[in-house]
PABATOR-539557 format. One record per residue (C-alpha): x, z, y; residue in one letter. Coordinates in nm, 4 decimals, padded with zeros to 6 digits, m for minus. Each point is the difference from the previous one (the first is absolute). Layout:
// residues N
((X, Z, Y), 'A')
...
This chain:
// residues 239
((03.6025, 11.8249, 13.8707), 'X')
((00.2172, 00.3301, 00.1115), 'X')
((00.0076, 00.0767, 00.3617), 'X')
((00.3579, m00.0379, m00.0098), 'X')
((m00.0627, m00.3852, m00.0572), 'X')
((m00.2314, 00.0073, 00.2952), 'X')
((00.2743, 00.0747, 00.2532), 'X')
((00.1616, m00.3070, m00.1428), 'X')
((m00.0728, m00.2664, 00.2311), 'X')
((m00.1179, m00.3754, m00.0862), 'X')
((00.3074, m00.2229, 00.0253), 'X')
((m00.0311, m00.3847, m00.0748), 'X')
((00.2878, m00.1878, m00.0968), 'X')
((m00.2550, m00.3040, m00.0662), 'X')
((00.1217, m00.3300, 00.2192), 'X')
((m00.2497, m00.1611, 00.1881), 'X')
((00.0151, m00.2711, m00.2342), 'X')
((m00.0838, 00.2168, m00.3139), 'X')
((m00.2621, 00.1583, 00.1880), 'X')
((m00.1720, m00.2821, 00.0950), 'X')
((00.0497, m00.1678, m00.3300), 'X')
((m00.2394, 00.2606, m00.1558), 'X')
((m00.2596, m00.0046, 00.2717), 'X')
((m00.0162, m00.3900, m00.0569), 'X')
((m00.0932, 00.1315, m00.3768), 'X')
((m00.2456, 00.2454, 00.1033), 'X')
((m00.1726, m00.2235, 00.2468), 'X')
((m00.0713, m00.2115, m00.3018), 'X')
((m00.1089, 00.2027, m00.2582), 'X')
((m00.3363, 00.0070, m00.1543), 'X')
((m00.0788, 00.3398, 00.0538), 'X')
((00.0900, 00.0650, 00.3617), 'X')
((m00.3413, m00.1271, 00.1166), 'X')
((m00.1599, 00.2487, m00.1930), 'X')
((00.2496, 00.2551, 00.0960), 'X')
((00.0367, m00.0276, 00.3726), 'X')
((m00.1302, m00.1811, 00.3047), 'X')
((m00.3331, 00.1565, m00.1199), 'X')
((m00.2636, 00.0979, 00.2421), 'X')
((m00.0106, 00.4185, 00.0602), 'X')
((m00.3303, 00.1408, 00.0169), 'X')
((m00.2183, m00.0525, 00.3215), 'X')
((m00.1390, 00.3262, 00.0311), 'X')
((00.0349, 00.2395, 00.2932), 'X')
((00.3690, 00.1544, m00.0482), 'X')
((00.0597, 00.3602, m00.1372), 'X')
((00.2188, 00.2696, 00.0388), 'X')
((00.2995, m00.0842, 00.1929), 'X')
((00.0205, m00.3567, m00.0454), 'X')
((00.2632, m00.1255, 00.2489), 'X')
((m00.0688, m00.2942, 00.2456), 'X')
((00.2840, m00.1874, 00.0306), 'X')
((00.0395, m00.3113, 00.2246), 'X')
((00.2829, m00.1789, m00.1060), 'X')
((00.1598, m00.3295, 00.1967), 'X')
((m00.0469, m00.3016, m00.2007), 'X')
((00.3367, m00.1784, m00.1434), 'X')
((00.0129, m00.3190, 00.1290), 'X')
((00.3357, m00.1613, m00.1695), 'X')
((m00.0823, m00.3419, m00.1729), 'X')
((m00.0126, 00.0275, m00.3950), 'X')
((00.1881, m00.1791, m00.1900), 'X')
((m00.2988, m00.2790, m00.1178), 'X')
((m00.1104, m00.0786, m00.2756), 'X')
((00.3517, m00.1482, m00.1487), 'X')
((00.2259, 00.2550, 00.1061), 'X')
((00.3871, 00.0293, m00.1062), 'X')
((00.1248, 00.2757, m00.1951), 'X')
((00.3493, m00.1489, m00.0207), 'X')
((00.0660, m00.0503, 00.3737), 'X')
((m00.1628, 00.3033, 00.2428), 'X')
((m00.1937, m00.1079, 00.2948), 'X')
((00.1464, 00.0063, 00.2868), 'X')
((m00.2352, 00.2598, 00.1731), 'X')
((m00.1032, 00.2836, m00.2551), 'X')
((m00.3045, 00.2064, 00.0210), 'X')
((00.0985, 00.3775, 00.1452), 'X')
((m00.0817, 00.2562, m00.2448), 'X')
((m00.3100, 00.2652, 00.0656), 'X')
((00.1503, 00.3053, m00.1696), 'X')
((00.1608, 00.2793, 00.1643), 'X')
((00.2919, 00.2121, m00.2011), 'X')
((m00.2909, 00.3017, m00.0002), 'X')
((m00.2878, m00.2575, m00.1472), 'X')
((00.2393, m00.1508, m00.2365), 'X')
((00.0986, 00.2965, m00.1042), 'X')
((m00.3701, 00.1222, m00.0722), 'X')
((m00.0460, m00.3546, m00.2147), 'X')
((00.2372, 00.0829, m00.1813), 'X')
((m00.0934, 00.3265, m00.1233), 'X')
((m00.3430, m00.1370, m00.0471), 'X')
((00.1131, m00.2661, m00.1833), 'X')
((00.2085, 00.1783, m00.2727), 'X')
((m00.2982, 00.2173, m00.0417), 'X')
((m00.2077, m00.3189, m00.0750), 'X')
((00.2822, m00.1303, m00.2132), 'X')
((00.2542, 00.3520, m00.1034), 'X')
((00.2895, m00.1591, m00.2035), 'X')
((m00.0715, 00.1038, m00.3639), 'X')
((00.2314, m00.0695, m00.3035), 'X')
((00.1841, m00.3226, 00.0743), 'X')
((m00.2158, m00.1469, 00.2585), 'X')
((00.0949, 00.0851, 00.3684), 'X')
((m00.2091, 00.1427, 00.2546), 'X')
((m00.1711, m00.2145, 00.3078), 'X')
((00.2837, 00.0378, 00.2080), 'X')
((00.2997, m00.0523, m00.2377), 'X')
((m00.1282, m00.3658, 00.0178), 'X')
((m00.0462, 00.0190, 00.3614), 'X')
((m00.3997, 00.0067, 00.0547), 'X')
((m00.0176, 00.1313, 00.2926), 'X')
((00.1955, m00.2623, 00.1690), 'X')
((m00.2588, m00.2262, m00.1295), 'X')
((m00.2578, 00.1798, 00.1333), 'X')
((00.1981, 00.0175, 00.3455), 'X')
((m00.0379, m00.4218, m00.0035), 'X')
((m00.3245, m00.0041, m00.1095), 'X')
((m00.1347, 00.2231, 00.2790), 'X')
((00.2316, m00.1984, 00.2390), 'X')
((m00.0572, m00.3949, m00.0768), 'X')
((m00.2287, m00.1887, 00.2493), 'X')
((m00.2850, m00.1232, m00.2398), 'X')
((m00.3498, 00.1562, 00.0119), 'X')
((m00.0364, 00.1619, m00.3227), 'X')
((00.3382, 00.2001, 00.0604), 'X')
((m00.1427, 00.0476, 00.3057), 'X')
((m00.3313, 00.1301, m00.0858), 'X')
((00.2187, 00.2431, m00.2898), 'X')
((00.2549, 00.1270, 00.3055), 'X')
((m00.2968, 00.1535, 00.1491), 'X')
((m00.0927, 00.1539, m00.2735), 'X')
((00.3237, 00.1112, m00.1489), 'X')
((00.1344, 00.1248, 00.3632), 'X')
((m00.3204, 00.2258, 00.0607), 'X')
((m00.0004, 00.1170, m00.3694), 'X')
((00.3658, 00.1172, 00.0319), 'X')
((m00.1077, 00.1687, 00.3499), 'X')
((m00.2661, 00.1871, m00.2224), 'X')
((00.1580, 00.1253, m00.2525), 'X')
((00.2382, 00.1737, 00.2298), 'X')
((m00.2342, 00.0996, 00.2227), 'X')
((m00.2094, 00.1725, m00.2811), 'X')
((00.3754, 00.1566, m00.1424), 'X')
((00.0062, 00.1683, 00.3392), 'X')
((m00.3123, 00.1011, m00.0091), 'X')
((m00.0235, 00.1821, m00.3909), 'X')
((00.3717, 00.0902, 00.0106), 'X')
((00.1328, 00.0243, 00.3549), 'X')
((00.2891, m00.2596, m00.0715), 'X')
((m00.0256, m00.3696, m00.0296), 'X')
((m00.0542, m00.1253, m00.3293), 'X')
((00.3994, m00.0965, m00.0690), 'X')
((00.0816, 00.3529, 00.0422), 'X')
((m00.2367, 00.1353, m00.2111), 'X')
((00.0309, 00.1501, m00.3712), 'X')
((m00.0607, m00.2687, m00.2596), 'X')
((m00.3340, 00.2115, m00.1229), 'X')
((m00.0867, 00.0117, 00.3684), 'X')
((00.0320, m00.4181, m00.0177), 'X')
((m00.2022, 00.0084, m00.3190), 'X')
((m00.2936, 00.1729, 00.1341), 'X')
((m00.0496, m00.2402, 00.3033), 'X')
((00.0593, m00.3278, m00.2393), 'X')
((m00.2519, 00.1369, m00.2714), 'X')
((m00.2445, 00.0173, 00.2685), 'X')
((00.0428, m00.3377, 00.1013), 'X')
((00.1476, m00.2306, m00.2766), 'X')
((m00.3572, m00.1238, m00.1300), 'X')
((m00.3479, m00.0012, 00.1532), 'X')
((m00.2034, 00.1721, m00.2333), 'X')
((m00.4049, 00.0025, 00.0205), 'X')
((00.0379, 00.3692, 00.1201), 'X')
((00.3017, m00.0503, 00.2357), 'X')
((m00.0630, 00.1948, 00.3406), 'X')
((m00.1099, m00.2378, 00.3045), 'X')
((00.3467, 00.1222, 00.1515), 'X')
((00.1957, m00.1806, m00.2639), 'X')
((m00.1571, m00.2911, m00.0565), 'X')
((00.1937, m00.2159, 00.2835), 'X')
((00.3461, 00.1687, m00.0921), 'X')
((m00.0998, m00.1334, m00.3718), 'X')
((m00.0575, m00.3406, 00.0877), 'X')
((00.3254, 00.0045, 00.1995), 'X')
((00.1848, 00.1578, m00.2554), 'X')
((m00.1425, m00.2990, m00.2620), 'X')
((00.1122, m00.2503, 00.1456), 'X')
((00.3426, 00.1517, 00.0915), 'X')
((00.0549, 00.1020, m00.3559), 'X')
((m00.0817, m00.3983, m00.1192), 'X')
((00.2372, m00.0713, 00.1980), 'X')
((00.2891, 00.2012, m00.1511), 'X')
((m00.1325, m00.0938, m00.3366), 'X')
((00.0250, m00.3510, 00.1004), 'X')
((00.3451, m00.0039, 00.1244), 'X')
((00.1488, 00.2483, m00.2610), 'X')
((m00.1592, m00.3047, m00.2688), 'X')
((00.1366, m00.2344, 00.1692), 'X')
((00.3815, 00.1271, 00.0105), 'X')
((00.2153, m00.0902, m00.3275), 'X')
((m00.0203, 00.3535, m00.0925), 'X')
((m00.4421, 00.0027, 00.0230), 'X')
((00.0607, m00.3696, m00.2050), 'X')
((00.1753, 00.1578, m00.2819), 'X')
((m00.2039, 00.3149, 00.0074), 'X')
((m00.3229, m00.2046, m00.0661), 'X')
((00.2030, m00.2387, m00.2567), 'X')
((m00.0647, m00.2884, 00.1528), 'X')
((00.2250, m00.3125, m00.1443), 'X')
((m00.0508, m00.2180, 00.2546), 'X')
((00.2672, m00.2947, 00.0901), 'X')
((00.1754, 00.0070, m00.3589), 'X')
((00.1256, m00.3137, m00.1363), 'X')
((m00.0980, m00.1310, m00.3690), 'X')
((00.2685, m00.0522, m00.2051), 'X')
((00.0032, m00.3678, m00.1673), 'X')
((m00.3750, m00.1949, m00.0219), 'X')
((m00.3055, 00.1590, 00.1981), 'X')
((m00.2355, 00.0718, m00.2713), 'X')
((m00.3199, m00.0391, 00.2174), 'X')
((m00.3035, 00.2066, 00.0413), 'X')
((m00.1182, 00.1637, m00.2929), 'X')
((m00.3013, m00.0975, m00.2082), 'X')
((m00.2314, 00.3110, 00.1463), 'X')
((00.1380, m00.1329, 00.4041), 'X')
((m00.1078, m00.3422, m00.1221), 'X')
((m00.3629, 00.1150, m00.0980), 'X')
((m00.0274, 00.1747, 00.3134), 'X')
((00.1230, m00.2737, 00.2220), 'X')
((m00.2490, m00.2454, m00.1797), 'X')
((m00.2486, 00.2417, 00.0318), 'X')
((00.0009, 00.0035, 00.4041), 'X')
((00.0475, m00.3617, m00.0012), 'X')
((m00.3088, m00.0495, m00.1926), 'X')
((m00.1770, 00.2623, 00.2838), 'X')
((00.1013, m00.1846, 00.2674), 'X')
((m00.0672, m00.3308, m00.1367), 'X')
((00.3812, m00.1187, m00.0063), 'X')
((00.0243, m00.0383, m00.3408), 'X')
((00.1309, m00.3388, m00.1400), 'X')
């Protein structure tokens, strides 16, 4: 990533609808658990760990049925601001940089994702907006602090330094860090999440999903069959 891409701002030109489509398919992925809504560490805070006190959302969801076809009629607002959106978003392609034919995070729109993740009423996006809000605080906080500019402004090597300190927490990673790397975990599951679950993350993976079979369905093969009968004999189902 150049700096001349940098000055670019994020713009979306993702509906509501679209957007909200793919955070229904986030919210239900396997991994997400894993991934976010995780618990940071509970030791005293380090370095310059910001405190943030944040007003709780209180719009109704959309239950546990909701329509994707027909928009509520009262929408969660969105958390982002155009100068945190834009910082997503260069995080994010530096998660995901578009290489070969696949796009980067924000050619299929991540950071809006991200945007109604951090924003929707539930408690696990809850528990992540804290975490993502005070992580995106840090970094440019800790830009200004190395480099004298905030971390949007800087050189791409200048981003590269801060991020290598804080993408993984290794067994020797400074006390400082190891917050910022928890943070930065579960904000880069995230974008790994949504990017995976846009058509152009489906196809990069190969999944074949939702294709019909042309003429007779041929049924499970032989090996699926010995498997099956195998856990049915475990659990004591079998006929």
């Amino acid at each position: 990533m150049s700096n001349e891409n940098i000055k670019n701002h994020y713009h979306s030109n993702m509906t509501r609808r679209e957007s909200l489509k793919l955070f229904g398919a986030l919210s239900a992925m396997t991994l997400v658990p894993m991934m976010a809504g995780c618990s940071l560490t509970s030791s005293p805070k380090k370095g310059h760990w910001p405190t943030l006190k944040l007003a709780p959302i209180t719009v109704k969801g959309y239950g546990k049925d909701p329509s994707l076809i027909i928009p509520p009629e009262s929408l969660w607002p969105k958390t982002l601001t155009p100068k945190q959106l834009d910082l997503v978003a260069i995080l994010s392609d530096i998660i995901v940089p578009q290489e070969a034919t696949s796009p980067s995070a924000t050619q299929v729109k991540v950071p809006d994702v991200i945007d109604e993740w951090v924003s929707a009423p539930y408690n696990r996006q809850q528990h992540d907006r804290l975490t993502i809000l005070s992580a995106l605080v840090w970094i440019d906080d800790e830009s200004t602090l190395r480099f004298g500019q905030t971390f949007a402004a800087l050189k791409a090597k200048q981003q590269y330094a801060i991020i290598d300190d804080i993408a993984y927490r290794a067994p020797n990673l400074p006390e400082e860090f190891v917050q910022i790397a928890e943070a930065f975990a579960v904000f880069r599951g995230l974008v790994l999440a949504a990017y995976f679950c846009s058509p152009a993350g489906i196809k990069d993976i190969g999944y074949l999903g939702n294709v019909p079979v042309v003429g007779d369905y041929p049924g499970p093969t032989p090996e699926a069959m010995q498997h099956l009968n195998k856990i049915l004999v475990e659990l004591g189902l079998e006929a």
